[in-house]
Z-matrix of the N, CA and C atoms (Angstrom, degrees):
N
C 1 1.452
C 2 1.528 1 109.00
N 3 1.387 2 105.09 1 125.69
C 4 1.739 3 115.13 2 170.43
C 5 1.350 4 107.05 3 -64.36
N 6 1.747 5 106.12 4 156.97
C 7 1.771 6 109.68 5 174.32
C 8 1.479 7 92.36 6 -79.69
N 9 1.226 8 157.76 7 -36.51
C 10 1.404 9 128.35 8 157.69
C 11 1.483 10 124.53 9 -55.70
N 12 1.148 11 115.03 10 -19.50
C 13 1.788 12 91.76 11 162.37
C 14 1.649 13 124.45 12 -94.31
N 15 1.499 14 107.93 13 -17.23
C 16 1.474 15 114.03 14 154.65
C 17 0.941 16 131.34 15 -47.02
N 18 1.919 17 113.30 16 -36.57
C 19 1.205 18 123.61 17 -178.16
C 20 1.794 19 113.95 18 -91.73
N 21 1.035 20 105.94 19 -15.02
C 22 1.533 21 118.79 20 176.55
C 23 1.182 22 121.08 21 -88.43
N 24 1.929 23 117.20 22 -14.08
C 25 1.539 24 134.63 23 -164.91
C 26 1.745 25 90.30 24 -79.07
N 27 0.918 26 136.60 25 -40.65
C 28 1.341 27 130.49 26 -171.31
C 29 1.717 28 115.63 27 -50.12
N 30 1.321 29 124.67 28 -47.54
C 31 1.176 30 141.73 29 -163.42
C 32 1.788 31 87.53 30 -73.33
N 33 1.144 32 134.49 31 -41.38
C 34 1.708 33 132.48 32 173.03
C 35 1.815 34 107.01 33 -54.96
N 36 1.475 35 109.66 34 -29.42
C 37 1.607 36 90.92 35 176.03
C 38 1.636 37 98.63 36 -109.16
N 39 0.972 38 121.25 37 45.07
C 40 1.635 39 110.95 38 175.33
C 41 1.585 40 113.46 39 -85.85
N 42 1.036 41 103.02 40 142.52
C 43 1.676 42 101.33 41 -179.75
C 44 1.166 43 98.42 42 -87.06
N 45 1.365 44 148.92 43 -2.93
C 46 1.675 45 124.17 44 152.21
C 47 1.488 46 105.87 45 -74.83
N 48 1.285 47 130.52 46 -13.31
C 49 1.096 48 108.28 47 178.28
C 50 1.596 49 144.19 48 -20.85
N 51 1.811 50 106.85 49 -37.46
C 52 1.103 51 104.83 50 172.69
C 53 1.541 52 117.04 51 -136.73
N 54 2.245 53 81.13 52 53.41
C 55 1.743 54 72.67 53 170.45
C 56 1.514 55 107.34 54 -128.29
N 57 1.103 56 137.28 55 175.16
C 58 1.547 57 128.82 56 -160.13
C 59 1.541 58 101.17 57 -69.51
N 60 1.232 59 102.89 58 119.42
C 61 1.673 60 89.85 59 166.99
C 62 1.427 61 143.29 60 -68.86
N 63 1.303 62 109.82 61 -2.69
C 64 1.801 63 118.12 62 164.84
C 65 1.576 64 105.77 63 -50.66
N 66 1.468 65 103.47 64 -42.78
C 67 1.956 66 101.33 65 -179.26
C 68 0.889 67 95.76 66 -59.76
N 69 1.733 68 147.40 67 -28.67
C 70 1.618 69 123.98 68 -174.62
C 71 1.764 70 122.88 69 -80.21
N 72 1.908 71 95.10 70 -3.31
C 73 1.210 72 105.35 71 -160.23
C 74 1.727 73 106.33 72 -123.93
N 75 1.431 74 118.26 73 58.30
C 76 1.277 75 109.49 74 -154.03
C 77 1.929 76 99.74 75 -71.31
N 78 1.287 77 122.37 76 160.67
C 79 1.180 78 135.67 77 -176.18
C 80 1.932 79 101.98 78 -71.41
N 81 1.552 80 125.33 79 -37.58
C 82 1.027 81 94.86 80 -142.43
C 83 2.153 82 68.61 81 -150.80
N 84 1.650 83 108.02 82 173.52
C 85 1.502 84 91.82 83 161.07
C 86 1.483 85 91.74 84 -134.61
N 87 1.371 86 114.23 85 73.48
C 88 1.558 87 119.00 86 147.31
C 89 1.456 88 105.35 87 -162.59
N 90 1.483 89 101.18 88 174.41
C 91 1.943 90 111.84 89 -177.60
C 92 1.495 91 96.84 90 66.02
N 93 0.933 92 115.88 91 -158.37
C 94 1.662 93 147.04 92 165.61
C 95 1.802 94 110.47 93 -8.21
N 96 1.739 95 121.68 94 -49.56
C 97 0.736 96 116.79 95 -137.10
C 98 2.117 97 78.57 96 -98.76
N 99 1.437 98 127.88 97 -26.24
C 100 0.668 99 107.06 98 -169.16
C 101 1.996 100 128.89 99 -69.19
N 102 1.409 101 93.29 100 1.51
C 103 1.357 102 110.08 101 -176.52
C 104 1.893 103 102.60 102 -82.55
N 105 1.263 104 82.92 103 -32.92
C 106 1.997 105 96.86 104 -179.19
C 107 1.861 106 103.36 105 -70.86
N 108 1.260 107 89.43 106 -36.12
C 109 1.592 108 85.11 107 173.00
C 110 1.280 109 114.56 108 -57.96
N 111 1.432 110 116.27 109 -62.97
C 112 1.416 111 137.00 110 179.85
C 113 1.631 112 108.86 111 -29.86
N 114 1.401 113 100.13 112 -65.24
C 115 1.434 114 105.38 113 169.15
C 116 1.678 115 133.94 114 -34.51
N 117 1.467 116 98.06 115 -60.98
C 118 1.376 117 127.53 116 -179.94
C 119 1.447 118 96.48 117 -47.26
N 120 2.123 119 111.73 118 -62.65
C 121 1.650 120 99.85 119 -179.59
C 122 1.584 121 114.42 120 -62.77
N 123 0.600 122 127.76 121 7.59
C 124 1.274 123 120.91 122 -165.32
C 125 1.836 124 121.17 123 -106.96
N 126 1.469 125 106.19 124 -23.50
C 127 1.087 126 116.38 125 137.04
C 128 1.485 127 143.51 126 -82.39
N 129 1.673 128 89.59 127 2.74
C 130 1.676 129 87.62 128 -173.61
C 131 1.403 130 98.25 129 -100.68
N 132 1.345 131 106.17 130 -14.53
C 133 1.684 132 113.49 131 176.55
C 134 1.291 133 129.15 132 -64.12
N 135 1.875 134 118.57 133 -17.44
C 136 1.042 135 123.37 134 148.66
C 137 1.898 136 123.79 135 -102.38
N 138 1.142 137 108.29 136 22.14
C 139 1.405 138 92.67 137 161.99
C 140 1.159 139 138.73 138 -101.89
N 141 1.300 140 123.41 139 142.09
C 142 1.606 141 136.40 140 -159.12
C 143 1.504 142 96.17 141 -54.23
N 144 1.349 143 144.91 142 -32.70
C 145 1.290 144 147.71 143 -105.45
C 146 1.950 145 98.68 144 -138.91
N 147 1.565 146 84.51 145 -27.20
C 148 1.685 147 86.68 146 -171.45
C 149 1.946 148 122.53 147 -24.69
N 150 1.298 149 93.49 148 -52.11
C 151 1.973 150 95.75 149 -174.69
C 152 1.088 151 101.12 150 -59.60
N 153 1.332 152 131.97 151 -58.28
C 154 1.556 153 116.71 152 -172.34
C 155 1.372 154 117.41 153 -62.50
N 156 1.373 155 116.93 154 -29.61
C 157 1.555 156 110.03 155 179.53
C 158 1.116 157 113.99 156 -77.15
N 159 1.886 158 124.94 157 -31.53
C 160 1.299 159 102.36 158 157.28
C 161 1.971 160 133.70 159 -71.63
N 162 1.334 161 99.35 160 -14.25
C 163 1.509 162 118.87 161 -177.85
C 164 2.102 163 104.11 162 -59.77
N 165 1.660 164 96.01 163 -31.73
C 166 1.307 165 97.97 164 -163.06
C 167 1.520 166 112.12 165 -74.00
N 168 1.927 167 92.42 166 -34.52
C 169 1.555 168 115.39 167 -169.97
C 170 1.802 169 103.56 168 -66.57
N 171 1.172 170 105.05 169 -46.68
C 172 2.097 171 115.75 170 175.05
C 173 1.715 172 99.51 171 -52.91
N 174 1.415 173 92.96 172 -55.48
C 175 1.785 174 81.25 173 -174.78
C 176 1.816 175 126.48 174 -86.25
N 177 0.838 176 93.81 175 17.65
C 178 1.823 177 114.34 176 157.24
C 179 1.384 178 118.19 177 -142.52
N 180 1.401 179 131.75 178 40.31
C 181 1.146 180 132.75 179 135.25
C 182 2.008 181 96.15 180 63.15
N 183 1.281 182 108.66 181 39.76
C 184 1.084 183 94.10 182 -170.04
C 185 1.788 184 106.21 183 -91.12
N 186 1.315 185 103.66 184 115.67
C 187 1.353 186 107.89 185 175.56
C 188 1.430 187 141.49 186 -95.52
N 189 1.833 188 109.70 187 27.09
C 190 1.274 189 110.85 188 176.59
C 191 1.765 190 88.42 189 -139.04
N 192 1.166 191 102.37 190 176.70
C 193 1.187 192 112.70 191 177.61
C 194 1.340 193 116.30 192 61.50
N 195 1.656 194 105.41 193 158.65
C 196 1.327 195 123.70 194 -176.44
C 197 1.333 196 108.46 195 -106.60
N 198 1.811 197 107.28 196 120.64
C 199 1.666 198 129.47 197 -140.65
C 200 1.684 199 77.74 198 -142.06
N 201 1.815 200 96.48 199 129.05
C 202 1.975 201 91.66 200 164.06
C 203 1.471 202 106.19 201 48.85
N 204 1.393 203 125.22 202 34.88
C 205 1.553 204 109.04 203 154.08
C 206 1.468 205 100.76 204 80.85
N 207 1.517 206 130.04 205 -23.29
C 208 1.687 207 128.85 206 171.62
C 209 1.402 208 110.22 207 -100.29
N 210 1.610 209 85.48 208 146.12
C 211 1.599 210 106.29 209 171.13
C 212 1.755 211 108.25 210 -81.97
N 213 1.417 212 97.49 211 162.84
C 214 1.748 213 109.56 212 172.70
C 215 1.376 214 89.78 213 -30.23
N 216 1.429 215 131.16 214 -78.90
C 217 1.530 216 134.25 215 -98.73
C 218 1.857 217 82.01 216 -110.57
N 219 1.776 218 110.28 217 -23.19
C 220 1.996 219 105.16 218 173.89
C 221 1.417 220 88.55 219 -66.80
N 222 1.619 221 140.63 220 -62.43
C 223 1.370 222 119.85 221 -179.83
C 224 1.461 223 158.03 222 -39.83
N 225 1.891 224 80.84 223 -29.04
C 226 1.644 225 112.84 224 175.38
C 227 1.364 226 99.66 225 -77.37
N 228 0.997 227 133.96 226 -45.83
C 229 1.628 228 133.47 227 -172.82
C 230 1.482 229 98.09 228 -79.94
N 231 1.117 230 127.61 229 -64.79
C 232 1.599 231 105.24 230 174.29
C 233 2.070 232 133.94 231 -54.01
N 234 1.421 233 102.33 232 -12.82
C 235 1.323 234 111.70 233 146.52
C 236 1.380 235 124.15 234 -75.61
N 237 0.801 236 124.03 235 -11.57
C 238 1.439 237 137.13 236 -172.44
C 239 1.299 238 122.11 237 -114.55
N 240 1.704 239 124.26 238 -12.02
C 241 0.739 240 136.55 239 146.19
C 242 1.812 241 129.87 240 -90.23
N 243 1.055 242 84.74 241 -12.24
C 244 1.583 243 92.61 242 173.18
C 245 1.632 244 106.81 243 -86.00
N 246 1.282 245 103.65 244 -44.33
C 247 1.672 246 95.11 245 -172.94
C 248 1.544 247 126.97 246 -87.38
N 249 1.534 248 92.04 247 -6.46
C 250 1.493 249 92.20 248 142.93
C 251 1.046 250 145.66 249 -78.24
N 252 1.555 251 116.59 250 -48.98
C 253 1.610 252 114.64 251 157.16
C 254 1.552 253 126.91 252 -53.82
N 255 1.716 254 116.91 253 -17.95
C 256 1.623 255 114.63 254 140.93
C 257 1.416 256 124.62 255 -27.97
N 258 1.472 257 85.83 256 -66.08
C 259 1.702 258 105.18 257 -172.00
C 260 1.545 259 115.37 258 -52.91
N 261 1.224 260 97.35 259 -46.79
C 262 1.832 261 104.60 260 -168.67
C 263 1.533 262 96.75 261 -68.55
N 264 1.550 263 126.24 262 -61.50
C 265 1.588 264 130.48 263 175.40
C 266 1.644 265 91.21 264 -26.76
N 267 1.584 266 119.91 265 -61.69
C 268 1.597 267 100.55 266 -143.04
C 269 1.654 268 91.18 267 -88.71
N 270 1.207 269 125.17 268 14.15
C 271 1.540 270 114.57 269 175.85
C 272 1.665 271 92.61 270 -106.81
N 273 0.963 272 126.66 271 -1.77
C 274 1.433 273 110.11 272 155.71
C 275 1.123 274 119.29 273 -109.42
N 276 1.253 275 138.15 274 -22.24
C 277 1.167 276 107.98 275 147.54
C 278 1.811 277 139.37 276 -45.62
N 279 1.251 278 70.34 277 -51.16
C 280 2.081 279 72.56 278 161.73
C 281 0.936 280 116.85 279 -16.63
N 282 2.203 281 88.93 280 -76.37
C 283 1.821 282 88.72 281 -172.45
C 284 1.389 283 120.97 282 -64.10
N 285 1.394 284 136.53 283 -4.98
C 286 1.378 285 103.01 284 -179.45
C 287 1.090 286 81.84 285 -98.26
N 288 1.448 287 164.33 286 42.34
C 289 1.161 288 122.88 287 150.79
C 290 1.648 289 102.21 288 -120.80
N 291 1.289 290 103.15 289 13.79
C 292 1.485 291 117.66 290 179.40
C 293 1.787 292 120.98 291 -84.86
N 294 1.466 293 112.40 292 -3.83
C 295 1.657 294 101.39 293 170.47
C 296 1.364 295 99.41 294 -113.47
N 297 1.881 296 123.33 295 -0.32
C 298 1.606 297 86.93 296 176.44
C 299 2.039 298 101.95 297 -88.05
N 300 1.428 299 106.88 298 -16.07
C 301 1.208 300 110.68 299 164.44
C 302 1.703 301 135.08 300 -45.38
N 303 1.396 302 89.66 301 -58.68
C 304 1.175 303 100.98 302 162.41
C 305 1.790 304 126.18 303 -56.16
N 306 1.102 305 122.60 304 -32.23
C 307 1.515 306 138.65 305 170.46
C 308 1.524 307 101.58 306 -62.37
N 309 0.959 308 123.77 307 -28.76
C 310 1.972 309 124.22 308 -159.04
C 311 1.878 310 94.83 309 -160.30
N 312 1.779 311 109.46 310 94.23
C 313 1.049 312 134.91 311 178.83
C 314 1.627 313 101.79 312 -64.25
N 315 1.256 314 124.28 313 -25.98
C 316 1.600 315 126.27 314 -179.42
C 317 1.613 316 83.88 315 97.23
N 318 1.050 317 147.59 316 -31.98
C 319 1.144 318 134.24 317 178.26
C 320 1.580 319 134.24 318 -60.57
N 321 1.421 320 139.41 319 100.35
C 322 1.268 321 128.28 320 161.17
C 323 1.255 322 133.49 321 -18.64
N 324 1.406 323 104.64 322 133.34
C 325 1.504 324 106.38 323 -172.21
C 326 1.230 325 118.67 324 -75.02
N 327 1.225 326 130.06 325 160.41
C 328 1.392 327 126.78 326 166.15
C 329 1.233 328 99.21 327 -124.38
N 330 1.706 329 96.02 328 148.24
C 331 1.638 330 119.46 329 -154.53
C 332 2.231 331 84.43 330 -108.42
N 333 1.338 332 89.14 331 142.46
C 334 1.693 333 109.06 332 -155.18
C 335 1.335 334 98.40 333 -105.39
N 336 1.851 335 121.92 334 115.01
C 337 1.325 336 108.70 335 -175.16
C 338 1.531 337 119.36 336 -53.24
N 339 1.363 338 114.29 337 175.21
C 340 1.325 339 104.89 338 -171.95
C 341 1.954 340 97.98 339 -120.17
């Protein structure tokens, strides 16, 4: 078995497998469609397969449809929450490594006539 069909074997045990896929693809997320959502999670809530199908949806940027039980906008916020708490981790690091920096500019001193 190829790592593309290893990676493709997941979608064979999906429990949407045999359900119409428009429910994975609702048109809109209010009125009518949010009940289709409901649905959609609700089968994704029992499938064996869920992490990889959302693992597949993160690693192709897939921005429609309901992937792993999340909508576009549960993915968009968890991108968005991830790369902020990036941000904050690497802004503290900064600061601690920001007053011995600040103490020693990397710059040579210059010696001050007398």
């Amino acid at each position: 078995m190829t790592a593309t069909e290893s990676a493709a074997n997941w979608r064979s045990a999906a429990a949407c497998l045999s359900a119409d896929p428009d429910l994975f693809f609702p048109i809109s997320n209010t009125g009518p469609a949010e009940r289709q959502i409901a649905r959609a999670k609700t089968i994704c809530a029992g499938c064996g397969v869920r992490r990889e199908c959302l693992e597949f949806a993160l690693s192709h940027d897939q921005v429609y449809g309901i992937w792993g039980g999340t909508t576009p906008e549960d993915r968009q916020r968890d991108r968005r929450r991830k790369r902020r708490a990036a941000a904050a981790a690497a802004a503290a690091a900064a600061a601690a490594a920001g007053p011995k920096r600040a103490a020693s500019s990397g710059q040579p001193k210059r010696a001050v006539p007398v």
